[in-house]
The first five atom37 places (N, CA, C, CB, O) and aatype in JSON, in Angstrom:
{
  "aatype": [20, 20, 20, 20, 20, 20, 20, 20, 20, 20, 20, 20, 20, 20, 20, 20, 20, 20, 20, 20, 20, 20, 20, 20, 20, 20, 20, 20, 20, 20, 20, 20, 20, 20, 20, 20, 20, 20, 20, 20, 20, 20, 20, 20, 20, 20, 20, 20, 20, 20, 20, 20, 20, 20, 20, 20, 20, 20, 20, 20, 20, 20, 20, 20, 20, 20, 20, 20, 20, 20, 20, 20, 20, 20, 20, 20, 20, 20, 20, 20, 20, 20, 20, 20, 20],
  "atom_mask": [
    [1, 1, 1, 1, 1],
    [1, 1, 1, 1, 1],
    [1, 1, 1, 1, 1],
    [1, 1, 1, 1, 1],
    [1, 1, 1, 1, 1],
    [1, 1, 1, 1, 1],
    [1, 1, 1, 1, 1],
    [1, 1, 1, 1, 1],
    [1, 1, 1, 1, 1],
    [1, 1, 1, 1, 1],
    [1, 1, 1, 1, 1],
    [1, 1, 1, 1, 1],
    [1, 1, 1, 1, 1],
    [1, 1, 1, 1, 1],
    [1, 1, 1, 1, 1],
    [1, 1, 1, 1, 1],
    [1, 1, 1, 1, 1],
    [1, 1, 1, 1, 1],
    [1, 1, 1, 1, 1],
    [1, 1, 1, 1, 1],
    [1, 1, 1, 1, 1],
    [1, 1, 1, 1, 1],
    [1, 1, 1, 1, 1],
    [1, 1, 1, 1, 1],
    [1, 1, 1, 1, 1],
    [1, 1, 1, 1, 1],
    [1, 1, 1, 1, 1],
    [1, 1, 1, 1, 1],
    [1, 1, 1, 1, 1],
    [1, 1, 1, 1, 1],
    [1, 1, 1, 1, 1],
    [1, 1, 1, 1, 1],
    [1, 1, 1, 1, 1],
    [1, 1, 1, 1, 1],
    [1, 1, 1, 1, 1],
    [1, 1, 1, 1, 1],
    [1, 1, 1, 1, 1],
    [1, 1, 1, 1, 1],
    [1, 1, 1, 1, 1],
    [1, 1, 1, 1, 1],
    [1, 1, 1, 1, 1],
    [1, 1, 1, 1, 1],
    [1, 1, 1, 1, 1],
    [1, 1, 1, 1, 1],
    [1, 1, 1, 1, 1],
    [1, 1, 1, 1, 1],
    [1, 1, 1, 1, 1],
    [1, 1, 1, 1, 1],
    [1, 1, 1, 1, 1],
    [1, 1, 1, 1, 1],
    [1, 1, 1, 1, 1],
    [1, 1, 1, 1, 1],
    [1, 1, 1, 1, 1],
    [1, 1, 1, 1, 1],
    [1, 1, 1, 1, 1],
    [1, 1, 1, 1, 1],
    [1, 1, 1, 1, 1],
    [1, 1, 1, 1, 1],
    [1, 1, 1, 1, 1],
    [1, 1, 1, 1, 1],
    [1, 1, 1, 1, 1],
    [1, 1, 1, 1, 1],
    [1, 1, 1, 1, 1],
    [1, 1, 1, 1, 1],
    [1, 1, 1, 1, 1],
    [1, 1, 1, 1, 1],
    [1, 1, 1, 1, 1],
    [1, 1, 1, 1, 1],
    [1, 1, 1, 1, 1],
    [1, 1, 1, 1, 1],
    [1, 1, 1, 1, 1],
    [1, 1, 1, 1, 1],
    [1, 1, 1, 1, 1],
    [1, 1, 1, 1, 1],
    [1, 1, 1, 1, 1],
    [1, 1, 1, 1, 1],
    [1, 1, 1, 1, 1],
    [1, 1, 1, 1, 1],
    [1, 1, 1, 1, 1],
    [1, 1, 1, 1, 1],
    [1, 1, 1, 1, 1],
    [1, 1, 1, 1, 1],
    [1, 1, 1, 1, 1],
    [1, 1, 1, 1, 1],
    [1, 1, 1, 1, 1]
  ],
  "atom_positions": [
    [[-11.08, 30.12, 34.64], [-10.78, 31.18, 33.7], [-11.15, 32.55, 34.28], [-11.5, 30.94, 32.39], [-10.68, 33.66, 34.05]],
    [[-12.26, 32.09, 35.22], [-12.54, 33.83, 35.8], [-11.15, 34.51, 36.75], [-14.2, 33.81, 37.13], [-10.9, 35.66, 37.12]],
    [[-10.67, 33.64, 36.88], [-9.43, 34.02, 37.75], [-7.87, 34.28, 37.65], [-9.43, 33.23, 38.47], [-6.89, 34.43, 38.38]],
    [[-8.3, 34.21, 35.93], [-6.81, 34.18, 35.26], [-6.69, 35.96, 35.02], [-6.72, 33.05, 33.45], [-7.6, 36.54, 34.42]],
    [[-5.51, 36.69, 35.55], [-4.7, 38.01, 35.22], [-4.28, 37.88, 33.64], [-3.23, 38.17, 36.27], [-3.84, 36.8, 33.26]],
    [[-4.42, 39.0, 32.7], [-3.94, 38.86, 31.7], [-2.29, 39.9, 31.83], [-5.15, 39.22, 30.64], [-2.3, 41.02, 32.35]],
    [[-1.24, 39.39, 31.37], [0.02, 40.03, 32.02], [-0.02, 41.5, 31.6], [1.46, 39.31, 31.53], [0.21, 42.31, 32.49]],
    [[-0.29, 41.96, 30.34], [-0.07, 42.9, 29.85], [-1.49, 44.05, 29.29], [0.8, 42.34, 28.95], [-1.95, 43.32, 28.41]],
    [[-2.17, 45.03, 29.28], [-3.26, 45.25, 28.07], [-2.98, 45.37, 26.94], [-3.97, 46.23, 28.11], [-2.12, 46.08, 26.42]],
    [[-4.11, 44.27, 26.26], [-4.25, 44.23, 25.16], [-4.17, 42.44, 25.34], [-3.23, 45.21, 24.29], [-4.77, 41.96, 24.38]],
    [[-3.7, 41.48, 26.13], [-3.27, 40.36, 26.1], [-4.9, 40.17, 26.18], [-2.08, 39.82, 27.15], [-5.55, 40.86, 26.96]],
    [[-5.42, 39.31, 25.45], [-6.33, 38.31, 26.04], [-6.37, 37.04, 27.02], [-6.69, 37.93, 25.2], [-5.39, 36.38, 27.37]],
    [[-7.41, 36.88, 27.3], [-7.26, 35.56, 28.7], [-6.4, 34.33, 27.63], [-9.46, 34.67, 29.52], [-5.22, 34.0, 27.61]],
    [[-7.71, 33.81, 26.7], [-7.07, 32.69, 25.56], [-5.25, 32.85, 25.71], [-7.7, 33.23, 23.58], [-4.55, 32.11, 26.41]],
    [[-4.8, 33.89, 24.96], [-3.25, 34.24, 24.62], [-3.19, 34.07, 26.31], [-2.71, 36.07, 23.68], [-2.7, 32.95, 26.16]],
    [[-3.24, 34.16, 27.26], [-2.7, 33.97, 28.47], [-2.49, 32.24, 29.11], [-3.68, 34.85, 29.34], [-1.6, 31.62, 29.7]],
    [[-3.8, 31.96, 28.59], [-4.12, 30.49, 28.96], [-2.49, 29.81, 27.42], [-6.64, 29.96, 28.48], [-1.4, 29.34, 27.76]],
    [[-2.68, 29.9, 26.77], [-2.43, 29.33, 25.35], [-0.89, 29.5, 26.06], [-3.02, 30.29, 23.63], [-0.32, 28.44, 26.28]],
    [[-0.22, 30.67, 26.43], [1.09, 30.38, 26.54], [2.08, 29.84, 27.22], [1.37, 30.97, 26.47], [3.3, 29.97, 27.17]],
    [[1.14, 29.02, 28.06], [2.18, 27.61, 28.93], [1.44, 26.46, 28.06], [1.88, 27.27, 31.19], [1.78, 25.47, 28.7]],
    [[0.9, 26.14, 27.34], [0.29, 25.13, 26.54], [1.13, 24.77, 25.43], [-0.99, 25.52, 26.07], [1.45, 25.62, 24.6]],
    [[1.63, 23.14, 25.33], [2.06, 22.9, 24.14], [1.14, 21.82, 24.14], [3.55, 22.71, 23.85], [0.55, 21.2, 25.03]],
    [[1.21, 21.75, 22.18], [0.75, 21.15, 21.41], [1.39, 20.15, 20.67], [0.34, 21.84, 20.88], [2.37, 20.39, 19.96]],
    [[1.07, 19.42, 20.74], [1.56, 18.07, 19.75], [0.75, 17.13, 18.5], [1.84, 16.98, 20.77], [-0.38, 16.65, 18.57]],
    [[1.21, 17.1, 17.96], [0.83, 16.11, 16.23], [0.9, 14.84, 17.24], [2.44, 16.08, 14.37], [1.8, 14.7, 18.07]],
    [[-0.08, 14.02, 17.07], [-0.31, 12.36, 17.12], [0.44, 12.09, 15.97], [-1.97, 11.69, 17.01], [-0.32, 11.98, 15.01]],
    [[2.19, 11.86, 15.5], [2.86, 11.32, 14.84], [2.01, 9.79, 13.8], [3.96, 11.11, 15.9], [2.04, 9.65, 12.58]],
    [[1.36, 8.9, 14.83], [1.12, 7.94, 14.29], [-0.16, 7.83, 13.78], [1.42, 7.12, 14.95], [-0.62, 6.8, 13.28]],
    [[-0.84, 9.05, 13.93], [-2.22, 9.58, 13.05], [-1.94, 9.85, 11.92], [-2.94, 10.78, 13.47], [-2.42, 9.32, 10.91]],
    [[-0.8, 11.06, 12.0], [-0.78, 11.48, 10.42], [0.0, 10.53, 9.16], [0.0, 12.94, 10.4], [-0.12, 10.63, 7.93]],
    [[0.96, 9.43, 10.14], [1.31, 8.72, 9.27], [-0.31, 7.65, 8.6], [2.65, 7.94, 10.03], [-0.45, 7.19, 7.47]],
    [[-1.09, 7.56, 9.55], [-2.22, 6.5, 9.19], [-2.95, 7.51, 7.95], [-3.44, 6.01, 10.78], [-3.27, 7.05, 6.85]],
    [[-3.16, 9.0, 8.37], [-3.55, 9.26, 7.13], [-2.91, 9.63, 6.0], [-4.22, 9.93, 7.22], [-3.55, 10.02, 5.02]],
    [[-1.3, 9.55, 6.02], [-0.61, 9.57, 4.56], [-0.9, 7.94, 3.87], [1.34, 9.95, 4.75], [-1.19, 7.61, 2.72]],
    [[-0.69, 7.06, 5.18], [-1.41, 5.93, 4.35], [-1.93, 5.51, 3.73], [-1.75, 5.53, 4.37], [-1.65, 4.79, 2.78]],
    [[-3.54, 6.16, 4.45], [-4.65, 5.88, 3.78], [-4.92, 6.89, 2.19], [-5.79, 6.12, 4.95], [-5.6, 6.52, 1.23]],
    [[-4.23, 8.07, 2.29], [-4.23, 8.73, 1.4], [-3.34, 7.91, -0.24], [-3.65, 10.01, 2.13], [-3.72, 7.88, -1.41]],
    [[-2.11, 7.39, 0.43], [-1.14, 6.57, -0.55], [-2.22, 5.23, -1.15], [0.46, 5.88, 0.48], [-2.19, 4.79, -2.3]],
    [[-2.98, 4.85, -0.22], [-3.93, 3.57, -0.32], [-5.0, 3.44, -1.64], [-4.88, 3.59, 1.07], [-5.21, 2.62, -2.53]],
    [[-5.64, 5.05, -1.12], [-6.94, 5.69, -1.8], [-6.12, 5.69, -3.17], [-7.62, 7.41, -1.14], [-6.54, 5.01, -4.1]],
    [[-4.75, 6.58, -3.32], [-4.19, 6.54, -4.51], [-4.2, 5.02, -5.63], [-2.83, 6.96, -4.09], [-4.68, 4.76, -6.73]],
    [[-3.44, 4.31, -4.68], [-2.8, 2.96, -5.07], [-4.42, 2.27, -5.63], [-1.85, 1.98, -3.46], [-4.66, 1.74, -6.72]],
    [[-5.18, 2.48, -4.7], [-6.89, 1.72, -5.63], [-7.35, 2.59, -6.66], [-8.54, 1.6, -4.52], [-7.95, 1.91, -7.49]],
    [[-7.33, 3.86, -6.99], [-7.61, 4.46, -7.95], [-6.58, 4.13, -9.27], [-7.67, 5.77, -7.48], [-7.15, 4.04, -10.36]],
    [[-5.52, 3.99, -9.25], [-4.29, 3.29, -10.34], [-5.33, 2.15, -10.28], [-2.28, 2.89, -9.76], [-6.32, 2.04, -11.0]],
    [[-4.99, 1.46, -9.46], [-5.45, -0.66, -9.73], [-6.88, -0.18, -10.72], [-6.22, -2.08, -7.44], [-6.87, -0.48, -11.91]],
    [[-8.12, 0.59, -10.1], [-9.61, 0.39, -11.1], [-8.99, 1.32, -12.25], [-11.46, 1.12, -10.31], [-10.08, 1.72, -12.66]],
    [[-8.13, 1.91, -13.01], [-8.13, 2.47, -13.98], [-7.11, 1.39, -14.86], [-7.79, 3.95, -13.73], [-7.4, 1.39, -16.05]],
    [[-5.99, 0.47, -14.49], [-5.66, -0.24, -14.64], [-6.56, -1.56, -15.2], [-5.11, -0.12, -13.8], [-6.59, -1.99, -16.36]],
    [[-7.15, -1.97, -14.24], [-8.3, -2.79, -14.83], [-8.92, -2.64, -15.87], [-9.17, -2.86, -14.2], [-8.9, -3.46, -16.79]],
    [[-9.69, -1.33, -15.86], [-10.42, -0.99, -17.19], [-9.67, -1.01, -18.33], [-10.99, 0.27, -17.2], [-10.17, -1.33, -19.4]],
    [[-8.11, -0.6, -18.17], [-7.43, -0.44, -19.36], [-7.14, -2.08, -20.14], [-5.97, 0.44, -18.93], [-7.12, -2.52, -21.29]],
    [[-6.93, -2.61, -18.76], [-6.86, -4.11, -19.17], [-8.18, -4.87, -19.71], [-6.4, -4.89, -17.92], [-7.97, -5.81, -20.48]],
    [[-9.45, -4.58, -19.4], [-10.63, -4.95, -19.89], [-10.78, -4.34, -21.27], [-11.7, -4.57, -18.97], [-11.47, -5.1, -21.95]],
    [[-10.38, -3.21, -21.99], [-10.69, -2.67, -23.12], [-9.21, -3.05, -24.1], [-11.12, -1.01, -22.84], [-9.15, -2.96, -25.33]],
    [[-8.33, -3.39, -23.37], [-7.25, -4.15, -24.52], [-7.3, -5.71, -25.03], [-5.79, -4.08, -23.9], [-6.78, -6.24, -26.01]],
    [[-8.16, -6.28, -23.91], [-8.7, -7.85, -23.94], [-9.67, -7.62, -25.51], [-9.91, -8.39, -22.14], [-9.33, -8.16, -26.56]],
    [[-10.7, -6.87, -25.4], [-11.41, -6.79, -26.11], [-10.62, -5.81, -27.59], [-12.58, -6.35, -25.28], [-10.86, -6.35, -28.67]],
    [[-10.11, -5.03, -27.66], [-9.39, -5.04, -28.65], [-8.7, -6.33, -29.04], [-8.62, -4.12, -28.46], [-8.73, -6.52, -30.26]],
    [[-8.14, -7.18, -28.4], [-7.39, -8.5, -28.84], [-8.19, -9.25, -29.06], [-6.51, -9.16, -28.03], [-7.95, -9.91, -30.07]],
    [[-9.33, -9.54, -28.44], [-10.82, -10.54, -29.23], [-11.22, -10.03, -30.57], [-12.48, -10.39, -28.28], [-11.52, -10.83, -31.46]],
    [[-11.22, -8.71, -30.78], [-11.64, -8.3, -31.92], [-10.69, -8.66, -33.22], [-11.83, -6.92, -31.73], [-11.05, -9.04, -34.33]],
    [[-9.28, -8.41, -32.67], [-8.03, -8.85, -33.7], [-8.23, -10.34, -34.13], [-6.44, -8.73, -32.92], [-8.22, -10.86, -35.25]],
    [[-8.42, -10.88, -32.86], [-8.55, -12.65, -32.95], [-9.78, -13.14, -33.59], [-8.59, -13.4, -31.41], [-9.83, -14.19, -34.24]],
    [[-10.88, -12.27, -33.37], [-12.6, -12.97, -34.52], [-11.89, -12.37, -35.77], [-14.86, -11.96, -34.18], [-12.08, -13.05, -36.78]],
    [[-11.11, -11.28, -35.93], [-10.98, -10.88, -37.91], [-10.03, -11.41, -38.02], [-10.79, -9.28, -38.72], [-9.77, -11.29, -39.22]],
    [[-8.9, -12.21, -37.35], [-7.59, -12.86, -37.83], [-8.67, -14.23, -38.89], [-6.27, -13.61, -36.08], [-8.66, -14.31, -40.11]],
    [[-9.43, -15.06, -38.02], [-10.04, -16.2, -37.98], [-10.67, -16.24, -39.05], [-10.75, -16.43, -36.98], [-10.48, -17.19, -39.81]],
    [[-11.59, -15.23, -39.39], [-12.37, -14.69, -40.8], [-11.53, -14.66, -41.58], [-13.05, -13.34, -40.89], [-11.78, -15.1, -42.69]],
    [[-10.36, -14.2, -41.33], [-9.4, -13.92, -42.4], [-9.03, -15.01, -42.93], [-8.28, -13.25, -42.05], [-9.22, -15.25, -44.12]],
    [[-8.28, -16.07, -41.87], [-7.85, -17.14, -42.41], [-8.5, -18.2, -42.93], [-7.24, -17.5, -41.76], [-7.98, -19.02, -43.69]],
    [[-10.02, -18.24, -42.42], [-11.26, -18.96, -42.88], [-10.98, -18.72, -44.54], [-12.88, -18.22, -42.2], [-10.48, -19.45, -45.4]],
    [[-11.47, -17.52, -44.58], [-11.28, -16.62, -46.3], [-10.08, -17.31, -47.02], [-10.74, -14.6, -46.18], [-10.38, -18.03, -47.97]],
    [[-8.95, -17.21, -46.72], [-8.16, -18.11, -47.08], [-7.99, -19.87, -47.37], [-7.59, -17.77, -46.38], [-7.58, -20.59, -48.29]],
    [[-8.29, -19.97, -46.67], [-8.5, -21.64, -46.87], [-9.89, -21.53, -47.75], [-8.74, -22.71, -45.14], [-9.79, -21.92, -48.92]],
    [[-10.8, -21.2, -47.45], [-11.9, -20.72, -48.9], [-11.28, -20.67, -49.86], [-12.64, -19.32, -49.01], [-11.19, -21.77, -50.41]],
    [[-10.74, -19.83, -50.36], [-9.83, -19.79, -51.62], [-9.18, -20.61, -51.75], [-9.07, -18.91, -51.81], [-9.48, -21.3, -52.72]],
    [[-7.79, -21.15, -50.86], [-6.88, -21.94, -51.46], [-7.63, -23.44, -52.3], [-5.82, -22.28, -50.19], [-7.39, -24.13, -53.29]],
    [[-8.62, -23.39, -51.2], [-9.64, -25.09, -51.84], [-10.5, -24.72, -53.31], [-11.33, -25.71, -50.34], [-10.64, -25.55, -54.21]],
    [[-10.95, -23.57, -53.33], [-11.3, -23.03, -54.44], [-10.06, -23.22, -55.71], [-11.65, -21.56, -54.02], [-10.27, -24.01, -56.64]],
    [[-9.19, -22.67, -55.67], [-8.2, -22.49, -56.4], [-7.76, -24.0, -56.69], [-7.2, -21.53, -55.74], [-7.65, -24.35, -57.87]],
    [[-7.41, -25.21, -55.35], [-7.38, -26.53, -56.12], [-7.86, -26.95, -56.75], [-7.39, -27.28, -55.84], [-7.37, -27.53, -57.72]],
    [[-9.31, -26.82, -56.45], [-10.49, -27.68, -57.05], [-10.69, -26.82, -58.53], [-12.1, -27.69, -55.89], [-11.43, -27.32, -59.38]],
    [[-9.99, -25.47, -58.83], [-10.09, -25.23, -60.27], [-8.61, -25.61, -60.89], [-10.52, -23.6, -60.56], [-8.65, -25.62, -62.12]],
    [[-7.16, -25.97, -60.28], [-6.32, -25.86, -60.46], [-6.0, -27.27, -61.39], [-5.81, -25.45, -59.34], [-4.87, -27.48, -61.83]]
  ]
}
C-alpha cells in the first residue's frame, strides 16, 4: 500500500485499491439465511399453533365435564319423575 499512486487529488489510496476489486454475495449463504429466517418463522407459527391447540382441548374438556353434569342432571330427573309418575 505504501507504493500505491493515487490517480487523481483528492482520490484516496482505499478508492484506488477498491477500484479494480470486485465483490461478490456467497449466493448460497444468503439463500441459507432466507432459510433459516423462513425456518425461525415456520417454528414460531408451529409453538403458537400448539398453544392454540392446547387451550381449545381444554375448552372442549370443559364443554365435555358440563355436557356430562348435564346429562347426569337429566337422567336424575327423568328417574325422579318415574318413580313419582
Amino acid at each position: 500500500m505504501e507504493n500505491v499512486q493515487v490517480d487523481f487529488a483528492g482520490q484516496t489510496v482505499l478508492e484506488k485499491i477498491d477500484e479494480g476489486v470486485q465483490y461478490f454475495t456467497n449466493s448460497l449463504r444468503n439463500e441459507e439465511e432466507e432459510n433459516l429466517a423462513d425456518i425461525k418463522a415456520l417454528n414460531y407459527n408451529l409453538e403458537k399453533l400448539k398453544q392454540e391447540k392446547k387451550r381449545l382441548a381444554q375448552i372442549k374438556n370443559n364443554y365435555v365435564y358440563s355436557n356430562k353434569e348435564r346429562i347426569e342432571e337429566i337422567r336424575r330427573l327423568r328417574q325422579l319423575i318415574d318413580e313419582l309418575g
